[in-house]
N, CA and C of each residue as an Amber inpcrd file, in Angstrom:
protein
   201
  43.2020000  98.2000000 122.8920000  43.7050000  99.5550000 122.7950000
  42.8870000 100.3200000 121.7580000  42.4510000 101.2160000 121.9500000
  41.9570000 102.3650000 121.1890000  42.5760000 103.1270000 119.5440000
  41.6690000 102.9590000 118.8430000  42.6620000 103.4110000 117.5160000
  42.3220000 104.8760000 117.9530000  43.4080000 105.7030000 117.4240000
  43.7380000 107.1390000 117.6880000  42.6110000 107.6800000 116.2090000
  42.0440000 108.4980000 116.6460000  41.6140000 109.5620000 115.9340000
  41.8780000 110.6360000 115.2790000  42.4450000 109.8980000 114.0690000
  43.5480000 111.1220000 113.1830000  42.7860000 111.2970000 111.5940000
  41.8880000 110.5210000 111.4510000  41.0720000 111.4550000 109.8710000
  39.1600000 111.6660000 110.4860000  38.7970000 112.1450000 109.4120000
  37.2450000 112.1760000 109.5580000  37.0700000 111.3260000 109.2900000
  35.7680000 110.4830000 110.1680000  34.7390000 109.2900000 109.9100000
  33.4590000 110.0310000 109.8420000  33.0290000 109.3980000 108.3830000
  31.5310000 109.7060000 108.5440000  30.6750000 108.8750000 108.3900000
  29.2330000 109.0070000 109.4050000  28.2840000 107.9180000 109.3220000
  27.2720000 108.8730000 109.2680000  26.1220000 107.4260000 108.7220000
  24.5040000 108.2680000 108.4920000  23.7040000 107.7470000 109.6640000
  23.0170000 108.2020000 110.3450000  22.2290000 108.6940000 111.2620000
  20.8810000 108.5450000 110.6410000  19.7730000 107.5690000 111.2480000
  18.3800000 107.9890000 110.6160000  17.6760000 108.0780000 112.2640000
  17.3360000 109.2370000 112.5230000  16.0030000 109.2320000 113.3580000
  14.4440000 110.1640000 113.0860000  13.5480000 108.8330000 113.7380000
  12.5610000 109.1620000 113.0970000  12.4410000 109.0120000 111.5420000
  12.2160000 109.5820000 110.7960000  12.0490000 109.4610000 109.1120000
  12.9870000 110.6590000 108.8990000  14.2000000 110.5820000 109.4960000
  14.7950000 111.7440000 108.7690000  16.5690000 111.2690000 109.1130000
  17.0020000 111.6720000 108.3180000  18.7290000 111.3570000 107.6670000
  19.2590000 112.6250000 108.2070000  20.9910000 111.7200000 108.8060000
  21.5070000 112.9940000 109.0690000  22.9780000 112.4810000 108.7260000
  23.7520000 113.2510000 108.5320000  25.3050000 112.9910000 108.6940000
  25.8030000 113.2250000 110.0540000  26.6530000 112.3560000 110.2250000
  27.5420000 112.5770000 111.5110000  29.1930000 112.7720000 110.9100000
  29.8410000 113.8030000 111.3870000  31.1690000 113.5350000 110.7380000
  31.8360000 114.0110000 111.9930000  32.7440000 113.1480000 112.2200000
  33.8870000 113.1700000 113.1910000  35.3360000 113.4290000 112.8850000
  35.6580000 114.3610000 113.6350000  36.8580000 114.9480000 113.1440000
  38.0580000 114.7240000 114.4140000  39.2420000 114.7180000 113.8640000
  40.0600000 115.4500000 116.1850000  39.5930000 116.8410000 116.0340000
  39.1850000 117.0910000 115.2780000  38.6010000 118.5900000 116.0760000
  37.3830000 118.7130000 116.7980000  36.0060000 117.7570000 116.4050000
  34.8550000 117.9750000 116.8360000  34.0870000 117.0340000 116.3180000
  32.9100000 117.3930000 116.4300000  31.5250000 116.5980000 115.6100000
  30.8350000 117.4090000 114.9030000  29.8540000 117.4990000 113.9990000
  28.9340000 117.8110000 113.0940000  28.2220000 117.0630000 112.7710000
  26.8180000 117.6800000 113.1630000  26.0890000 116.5090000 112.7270000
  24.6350000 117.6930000 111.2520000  24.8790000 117.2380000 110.2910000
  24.0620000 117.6740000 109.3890000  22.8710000 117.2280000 108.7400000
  21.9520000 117.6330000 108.1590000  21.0520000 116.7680000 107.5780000
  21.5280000 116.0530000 106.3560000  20.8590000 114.9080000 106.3250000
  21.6110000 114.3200000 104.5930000  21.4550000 115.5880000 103.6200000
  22.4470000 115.4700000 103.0750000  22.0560000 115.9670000 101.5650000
  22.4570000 117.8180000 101.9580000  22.3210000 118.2080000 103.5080000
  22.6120000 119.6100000 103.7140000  24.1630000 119.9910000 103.7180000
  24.0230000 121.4390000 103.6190000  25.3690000 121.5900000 104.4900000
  25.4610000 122.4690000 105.6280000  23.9190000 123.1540000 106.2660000
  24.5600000 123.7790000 107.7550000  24.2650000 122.5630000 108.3760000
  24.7890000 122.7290000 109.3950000  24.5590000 121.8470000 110.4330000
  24.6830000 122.1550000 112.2270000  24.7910000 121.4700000 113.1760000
  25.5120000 121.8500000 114.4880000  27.0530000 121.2280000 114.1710000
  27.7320000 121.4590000 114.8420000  29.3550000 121.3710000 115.5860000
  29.5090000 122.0870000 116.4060000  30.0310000 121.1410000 116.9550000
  30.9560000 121.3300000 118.1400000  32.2530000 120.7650000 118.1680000
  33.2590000 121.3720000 119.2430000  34.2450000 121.0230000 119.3320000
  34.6110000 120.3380000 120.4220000  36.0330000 119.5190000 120.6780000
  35.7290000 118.4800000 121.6050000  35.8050000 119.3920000 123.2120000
  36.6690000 120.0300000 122.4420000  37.4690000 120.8920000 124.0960000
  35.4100000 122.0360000 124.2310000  34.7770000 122.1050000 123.6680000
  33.3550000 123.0510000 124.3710000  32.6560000 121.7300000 125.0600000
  32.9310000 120.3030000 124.1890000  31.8430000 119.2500000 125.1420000
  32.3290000 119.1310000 126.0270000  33.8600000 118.9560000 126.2000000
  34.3370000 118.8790000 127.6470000  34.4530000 119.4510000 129.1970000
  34.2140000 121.4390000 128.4580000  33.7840000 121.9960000 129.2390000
  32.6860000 122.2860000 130.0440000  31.6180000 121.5240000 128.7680000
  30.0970000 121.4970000 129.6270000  29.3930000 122.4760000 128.6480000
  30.3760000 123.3740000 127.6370000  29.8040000 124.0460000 126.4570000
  28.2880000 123.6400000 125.8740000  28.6930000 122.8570000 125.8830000
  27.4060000 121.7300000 124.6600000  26.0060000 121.7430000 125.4320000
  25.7610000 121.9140000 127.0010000  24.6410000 122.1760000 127.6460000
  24.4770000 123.4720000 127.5090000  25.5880000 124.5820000 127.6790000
  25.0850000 125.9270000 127.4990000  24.8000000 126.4180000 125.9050000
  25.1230000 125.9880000 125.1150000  24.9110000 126.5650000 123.5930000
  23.3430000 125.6070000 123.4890000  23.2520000 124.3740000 124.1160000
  21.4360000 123.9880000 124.1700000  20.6750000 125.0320000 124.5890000
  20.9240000 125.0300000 126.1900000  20.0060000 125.9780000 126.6110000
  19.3110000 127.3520000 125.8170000  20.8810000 127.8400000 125.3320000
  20.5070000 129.4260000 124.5800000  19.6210000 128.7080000 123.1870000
  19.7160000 128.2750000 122.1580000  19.1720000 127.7820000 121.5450000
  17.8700000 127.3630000 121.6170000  17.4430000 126.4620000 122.4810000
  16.1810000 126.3940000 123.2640000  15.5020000 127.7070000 123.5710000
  16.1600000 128.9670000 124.1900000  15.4970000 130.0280000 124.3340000
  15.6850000 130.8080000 123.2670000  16.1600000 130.5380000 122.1750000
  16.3360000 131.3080000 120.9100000  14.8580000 130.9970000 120.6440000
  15.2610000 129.3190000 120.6630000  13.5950000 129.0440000 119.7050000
  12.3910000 129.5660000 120.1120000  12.4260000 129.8200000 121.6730000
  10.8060000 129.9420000 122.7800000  10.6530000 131.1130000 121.8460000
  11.6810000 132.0220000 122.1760000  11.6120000 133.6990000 121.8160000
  10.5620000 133.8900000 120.1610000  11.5150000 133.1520000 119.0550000
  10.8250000 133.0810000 117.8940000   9.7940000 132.7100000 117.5440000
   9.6230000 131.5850000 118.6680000   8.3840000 131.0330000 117.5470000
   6.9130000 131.4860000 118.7200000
């Protein structure tokens, strides 16, 4: 049986040569760089909707646009 998800867990994340936080909430995820504090989040109810591909996409074309 599944333990219920009722505080934040946080773990560290290394990819590539670089550190990140993961913190899990019942509200969502965040994942930050070590040591930062912006980060991405999301919430569970936007991954479920399929949110989490559309806030990529725009993002992705944020970046084309800028850089």
């Amino acid at each position: 049986m599944p333990t219920r998800l009722d505080k934040t867990i946080r773990r560290e994340l290394e990819l590539g040569e670089k550190l990140y936080t993961v913190t899990i909430t019942p509200e969502g995820v965040k994942i930050t760089p070590k040591g930062g504090r912006r980060g991405h989040e999301i919430t569970w109810e936007e991954l479920l909707r399929g949110d989490a591909d559309l806030r990529r996409d725009l993002n992705i074309s944020l970046d084309a646009y800028r850089g």
